[in-house]
MIDOSE-1310 file (N, C-alpha, C; in nm, 2 decimals, decimal comma, always signed):
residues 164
xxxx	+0,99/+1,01/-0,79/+1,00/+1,05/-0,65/+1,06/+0,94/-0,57; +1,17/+0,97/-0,54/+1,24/+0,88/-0,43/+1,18/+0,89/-0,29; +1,19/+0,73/-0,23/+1,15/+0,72/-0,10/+1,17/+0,81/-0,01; +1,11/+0,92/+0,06/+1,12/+0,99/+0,17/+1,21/+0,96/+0,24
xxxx	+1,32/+1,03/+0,28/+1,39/+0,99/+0,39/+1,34/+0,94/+0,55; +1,20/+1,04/+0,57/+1,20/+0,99/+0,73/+1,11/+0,83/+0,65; +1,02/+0,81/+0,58/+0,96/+0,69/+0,56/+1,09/+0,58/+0,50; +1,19/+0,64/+0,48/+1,31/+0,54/+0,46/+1,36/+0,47/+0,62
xxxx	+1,30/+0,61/+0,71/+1,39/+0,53/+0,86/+1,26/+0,47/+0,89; +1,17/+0,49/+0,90/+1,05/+0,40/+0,93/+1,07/+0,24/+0,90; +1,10/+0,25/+0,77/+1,09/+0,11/+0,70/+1,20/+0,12/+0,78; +1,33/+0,09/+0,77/+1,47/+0,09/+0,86/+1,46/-0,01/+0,98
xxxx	+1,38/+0,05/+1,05/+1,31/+0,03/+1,16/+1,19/-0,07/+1,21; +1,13/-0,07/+1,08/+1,05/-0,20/+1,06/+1,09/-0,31/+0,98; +1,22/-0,34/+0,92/+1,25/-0,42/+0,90/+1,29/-0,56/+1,00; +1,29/-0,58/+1,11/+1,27/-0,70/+1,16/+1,17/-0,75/+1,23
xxxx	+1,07/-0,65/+1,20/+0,89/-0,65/+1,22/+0,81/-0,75/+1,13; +0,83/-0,78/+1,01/+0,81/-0,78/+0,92/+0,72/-0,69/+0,82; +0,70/-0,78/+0,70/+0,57/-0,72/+0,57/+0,46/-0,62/+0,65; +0,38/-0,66/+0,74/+0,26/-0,52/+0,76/+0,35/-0,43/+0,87
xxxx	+0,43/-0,45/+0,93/+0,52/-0,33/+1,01/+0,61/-0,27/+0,87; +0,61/-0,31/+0,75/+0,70/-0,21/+0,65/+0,61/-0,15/+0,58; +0,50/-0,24/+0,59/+0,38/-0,18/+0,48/+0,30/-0,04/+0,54; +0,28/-0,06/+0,72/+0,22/+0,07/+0,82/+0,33/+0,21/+0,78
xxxx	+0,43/+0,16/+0,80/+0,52/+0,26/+0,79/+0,51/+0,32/+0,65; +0,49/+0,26/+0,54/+0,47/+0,33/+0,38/+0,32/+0,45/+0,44; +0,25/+0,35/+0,46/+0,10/+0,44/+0,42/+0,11/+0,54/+0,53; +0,13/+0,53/+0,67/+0,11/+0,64/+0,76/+0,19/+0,69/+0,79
xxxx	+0,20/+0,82/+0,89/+0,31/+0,93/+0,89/+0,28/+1,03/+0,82; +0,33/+1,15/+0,86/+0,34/+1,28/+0,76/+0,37/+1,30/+0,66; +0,46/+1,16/+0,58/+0,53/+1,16/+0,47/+0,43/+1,03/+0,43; +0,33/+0,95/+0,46/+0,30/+0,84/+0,42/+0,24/+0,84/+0,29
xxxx	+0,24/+0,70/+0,24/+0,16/+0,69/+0,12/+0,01/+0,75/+0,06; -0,05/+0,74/+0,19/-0,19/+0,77/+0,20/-0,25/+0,88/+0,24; -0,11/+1,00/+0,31/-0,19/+1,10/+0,38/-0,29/+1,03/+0,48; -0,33/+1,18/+0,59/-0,40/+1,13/+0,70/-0,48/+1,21/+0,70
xxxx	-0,64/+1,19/+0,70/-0,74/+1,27/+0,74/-0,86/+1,24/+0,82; -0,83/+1,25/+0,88/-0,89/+1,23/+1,04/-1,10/+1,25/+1,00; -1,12/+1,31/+0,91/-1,27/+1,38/+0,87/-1,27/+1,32/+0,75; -1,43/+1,27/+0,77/-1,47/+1,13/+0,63/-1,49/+1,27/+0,48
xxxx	-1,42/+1,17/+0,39/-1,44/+1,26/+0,25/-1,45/+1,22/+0,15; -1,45/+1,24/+0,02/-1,46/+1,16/-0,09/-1,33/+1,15/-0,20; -1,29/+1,06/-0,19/-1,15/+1,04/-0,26/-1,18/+1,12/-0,42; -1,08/+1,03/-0,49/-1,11/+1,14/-0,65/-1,22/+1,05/-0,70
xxxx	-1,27/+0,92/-0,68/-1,33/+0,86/-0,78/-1,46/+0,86/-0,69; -1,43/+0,92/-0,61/-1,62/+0,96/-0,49/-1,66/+0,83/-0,41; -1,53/+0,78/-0,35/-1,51/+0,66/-0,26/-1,52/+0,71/-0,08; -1,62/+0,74/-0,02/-1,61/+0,75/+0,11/-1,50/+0,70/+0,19
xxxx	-1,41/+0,79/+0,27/-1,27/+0,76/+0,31/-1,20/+0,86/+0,41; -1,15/+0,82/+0,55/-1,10/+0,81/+0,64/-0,97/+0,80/+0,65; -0,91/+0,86/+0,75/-0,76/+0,85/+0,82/-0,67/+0,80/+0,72; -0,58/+0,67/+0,68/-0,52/+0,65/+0,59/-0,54/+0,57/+0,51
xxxx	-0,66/+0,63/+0,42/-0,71/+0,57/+0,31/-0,83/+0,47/+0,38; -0,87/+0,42/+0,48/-0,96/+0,35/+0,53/-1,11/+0,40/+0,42; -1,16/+0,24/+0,36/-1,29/+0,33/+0,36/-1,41/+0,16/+0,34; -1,48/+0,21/+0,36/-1,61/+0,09/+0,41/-1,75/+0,16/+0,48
xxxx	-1,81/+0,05/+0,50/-1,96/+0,10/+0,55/-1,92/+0,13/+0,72; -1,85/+0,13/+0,77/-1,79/+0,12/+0,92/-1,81/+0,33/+0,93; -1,76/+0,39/+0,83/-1,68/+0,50/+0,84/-1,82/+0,57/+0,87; -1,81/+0,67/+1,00/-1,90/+0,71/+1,05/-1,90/+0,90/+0,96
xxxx	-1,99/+0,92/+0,88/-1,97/+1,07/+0,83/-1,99/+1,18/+0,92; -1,89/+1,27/+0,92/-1,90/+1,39/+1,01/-1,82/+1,36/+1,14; -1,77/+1,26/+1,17/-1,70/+1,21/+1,29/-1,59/+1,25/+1,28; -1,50/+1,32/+1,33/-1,36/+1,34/+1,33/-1,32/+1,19/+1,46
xxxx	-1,19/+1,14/+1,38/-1,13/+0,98/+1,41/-1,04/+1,04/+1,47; -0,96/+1,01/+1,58/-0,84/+1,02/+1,65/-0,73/+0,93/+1,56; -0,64/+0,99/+1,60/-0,51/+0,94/+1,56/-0,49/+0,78/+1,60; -0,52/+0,76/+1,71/-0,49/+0,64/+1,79/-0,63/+0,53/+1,69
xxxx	-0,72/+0,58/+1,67/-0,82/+0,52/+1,61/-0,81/+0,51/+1,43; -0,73/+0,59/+1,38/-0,72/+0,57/+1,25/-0,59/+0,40/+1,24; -0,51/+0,47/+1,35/-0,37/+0,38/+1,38/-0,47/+0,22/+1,38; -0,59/+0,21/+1,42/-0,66/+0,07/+1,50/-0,72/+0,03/+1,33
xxxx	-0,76/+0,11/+1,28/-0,82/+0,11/+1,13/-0,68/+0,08/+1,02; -0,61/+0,08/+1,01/-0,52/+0,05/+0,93/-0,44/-0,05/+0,92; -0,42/-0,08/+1,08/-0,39/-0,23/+1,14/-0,46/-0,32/+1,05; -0,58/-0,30/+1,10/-0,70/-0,42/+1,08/-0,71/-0,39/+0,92
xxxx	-0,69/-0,29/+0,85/-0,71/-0,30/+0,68/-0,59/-0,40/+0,64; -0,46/-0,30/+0,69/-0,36/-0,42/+0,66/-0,33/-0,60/+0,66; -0,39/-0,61/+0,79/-0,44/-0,74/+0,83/-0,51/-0,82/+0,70; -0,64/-0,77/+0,66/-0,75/-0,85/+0,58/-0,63/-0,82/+0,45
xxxx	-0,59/-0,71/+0,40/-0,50/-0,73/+0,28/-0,37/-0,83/+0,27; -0,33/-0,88/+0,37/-0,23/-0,98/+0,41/-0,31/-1,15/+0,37; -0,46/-1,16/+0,47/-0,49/-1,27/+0,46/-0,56/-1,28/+0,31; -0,59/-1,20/+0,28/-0,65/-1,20/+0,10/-0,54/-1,24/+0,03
xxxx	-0,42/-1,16/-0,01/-0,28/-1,17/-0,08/-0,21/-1,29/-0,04; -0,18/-1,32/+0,06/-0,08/-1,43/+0,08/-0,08/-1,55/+0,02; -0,21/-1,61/+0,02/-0,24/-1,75/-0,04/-0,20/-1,74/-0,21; -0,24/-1,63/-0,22/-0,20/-1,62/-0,36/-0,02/-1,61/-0,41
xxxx	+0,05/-1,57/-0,33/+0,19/-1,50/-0,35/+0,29/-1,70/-0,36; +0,32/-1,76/-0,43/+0,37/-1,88/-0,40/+0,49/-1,90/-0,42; +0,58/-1,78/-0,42/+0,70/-1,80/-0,37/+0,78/-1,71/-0,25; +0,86/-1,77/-0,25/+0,90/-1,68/-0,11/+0,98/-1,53/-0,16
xxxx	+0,93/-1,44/-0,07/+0,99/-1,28/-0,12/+1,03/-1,22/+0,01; +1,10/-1,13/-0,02/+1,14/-1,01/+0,09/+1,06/-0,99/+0,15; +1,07/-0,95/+0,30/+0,95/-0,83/+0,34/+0,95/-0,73/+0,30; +1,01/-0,66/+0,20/+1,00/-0,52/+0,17/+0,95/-0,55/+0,06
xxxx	+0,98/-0,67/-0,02/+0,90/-0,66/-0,16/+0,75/-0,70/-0,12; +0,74/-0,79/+0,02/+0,58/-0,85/+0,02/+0,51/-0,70/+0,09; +0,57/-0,63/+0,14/+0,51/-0,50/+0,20/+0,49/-0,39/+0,09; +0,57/-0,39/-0,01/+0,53/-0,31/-0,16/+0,41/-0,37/-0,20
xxxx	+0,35/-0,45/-0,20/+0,27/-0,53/-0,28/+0,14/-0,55/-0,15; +0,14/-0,53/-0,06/+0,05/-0,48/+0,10/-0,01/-0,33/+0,06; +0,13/-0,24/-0,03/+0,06/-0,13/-0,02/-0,01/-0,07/-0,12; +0,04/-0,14/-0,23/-0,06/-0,17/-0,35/-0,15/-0,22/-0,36
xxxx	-0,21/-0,33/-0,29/-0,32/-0,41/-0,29/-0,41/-0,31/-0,20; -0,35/-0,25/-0,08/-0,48/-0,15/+0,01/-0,48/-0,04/-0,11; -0,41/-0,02/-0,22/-0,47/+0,10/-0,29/-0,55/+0,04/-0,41; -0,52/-0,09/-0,43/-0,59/-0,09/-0,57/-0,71/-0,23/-0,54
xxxx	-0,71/-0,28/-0,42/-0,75/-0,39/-0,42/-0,71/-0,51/-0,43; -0,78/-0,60/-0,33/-0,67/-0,75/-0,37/-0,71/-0,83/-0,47; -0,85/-0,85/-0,49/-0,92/-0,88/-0,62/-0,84/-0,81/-0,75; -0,78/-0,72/-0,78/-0,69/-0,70/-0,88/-0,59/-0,71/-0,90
xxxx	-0,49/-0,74/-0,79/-0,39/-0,78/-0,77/-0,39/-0,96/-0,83; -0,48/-1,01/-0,75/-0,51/-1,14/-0,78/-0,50/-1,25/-0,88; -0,56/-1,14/-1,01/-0,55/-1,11/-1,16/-0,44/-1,07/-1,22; -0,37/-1,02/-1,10/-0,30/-0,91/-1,24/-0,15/-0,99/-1,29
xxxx	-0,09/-0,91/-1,39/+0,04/-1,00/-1,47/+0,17/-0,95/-1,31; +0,16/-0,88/-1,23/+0,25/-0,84/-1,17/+0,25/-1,03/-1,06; +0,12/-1,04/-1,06/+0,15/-1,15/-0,96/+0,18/-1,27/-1,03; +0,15/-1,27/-1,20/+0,17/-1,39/-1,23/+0,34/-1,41/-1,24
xxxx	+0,41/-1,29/-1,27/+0,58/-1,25/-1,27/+0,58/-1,30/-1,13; +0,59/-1,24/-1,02/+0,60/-1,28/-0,93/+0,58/-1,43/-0,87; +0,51/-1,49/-0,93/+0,50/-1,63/-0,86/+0,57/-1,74/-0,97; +0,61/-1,63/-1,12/+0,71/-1,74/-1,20/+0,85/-1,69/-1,16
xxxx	+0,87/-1,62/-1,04/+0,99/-1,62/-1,01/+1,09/-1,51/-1,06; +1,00/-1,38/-1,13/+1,02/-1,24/-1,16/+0,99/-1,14/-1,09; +1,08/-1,13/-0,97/+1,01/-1,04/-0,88/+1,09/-0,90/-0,93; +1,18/-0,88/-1,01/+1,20/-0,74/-1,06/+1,10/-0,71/-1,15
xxxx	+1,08/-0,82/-1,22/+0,98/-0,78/-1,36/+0,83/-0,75/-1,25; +0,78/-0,84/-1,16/+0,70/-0,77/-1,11/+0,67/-0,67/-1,00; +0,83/-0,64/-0,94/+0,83/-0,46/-0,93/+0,79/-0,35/-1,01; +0,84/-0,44/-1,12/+0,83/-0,30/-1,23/+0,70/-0,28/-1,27
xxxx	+0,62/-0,37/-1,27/+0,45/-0,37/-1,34/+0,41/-0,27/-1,25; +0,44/-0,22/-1,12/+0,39/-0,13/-1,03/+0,32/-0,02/-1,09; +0,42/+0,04/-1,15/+0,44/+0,21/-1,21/+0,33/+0,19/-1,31; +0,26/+0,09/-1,37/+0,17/+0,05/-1,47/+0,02/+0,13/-1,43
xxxx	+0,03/+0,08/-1,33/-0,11/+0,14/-1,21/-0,11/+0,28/-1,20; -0,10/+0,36/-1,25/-0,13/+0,51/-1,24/-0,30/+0,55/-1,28; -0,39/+0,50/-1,31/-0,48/+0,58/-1,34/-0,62/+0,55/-1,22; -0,70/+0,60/-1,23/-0,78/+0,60/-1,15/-0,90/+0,70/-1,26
xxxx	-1,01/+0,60/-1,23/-1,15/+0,67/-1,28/-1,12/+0,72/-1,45; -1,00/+0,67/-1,48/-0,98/+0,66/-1,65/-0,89/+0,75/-1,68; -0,86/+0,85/-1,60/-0,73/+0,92/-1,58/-0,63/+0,89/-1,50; -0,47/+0,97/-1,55/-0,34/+0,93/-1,52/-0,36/+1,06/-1,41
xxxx	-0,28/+1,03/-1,26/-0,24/+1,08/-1,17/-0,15/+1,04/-1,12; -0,08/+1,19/-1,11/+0,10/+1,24/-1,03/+0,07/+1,12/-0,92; -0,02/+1,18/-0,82/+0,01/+1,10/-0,66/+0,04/+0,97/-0,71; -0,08/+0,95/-0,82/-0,02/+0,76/-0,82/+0,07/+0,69/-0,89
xxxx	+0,15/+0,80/-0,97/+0,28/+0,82/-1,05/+0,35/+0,78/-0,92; +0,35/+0,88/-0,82/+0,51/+0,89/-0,74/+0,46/+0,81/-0,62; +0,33/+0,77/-0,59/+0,29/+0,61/-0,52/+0,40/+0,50/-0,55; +0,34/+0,46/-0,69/+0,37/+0,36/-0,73/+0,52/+0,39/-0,77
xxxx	+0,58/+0,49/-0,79/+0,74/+0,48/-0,77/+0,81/+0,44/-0,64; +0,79/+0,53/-0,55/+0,79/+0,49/-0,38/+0,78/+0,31/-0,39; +0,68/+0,24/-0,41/+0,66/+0,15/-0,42/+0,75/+0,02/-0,48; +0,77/+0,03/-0,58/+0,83/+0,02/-0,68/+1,01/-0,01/-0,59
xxxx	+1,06/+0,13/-0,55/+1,18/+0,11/-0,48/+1,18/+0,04/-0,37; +1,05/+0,01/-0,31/+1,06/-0,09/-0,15/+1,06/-0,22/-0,24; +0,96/-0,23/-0,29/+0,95/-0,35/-0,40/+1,10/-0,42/-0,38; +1,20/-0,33/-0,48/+1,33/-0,39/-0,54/+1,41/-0,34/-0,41
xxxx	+1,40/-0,31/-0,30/+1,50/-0,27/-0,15/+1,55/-0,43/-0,15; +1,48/-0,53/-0,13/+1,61/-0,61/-0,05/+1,66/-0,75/-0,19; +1,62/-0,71/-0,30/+1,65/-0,85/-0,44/+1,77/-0,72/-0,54; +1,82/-0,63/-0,49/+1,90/-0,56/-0,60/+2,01/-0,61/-0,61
């Protein structure tokens, strides 16, 4: 699944924003990574979860979230996934490749990213080879899923947007 056109002008447009203005534009929107659901529910692995992908003890059940209020929740997820990741990332990358790797870590965690061989490519100076580790990440709860097939493809292409 190739990058969405309108999430292509998003990113476009957030490219002199930097990494969490390219990473907002991936996950939200009509076309975003994350889908938007305003009403608390349980993901596929029975994870309590909110507006775009938000989920924690915060998330109030039965509350329907405003738009403007999911937008305040995603900020601030992005935020903590930036100051988790960064210290770790020790060479210098694109904002589109550190914003691929923003939207991976809000899906899979920064504790696994932390670990994982994508960051150890990346910090020996393999940032194609650690694009590519992306697409690796498909399964959830021990099974393979489409969404996180064509996620991590999407991803994948922001990844390799500005080192081709």
């Amino acid at each position: 699944m190739p990058v969405p056109a309108k999430m292509k002008m998003r990113i476009a447009a957030g490219l002199g924003a930097g990494a969490l203005a390219i990473a907002s534009a991936m996950l939200a929107g009509g076309d975003g990574l994350e889908g938007y659901e305003p009403t608390p529910y349980r993901d596929v692995i029975g994870v309590l979860t909110v507006c775009y992908g938000h989920t924690g003890r915060d998330i109030l059940p039965g509350k329907t979230y405003t738009e403007q209020e999911c937008r305040r929740l995603l900020d601030k997820d992005l935020g903590h996934v930036a100051a988790q990741l960064d210290p770790y990332i020790t060479r210098p990358i694109p904002d589109t490749t550190r914003a691929a790797l923003y939207s991976f870590a809000y899906n899979v965690g920064t504790a696994n990213v932390k670990t994982s061989t994508l960051l150890r490519y990346l910090n020996r100076g393999d940032t194609p080879g650690a694009c590519r580790q992306l697409r690796r990440w498909v399964y959830a709860g021990g099974k393979k899923w489409q969404g996180l097939m064509n996620r991590r493809e999407i991803e994948q292409d922001v990844c390799m947007m500005e080192i081709q």
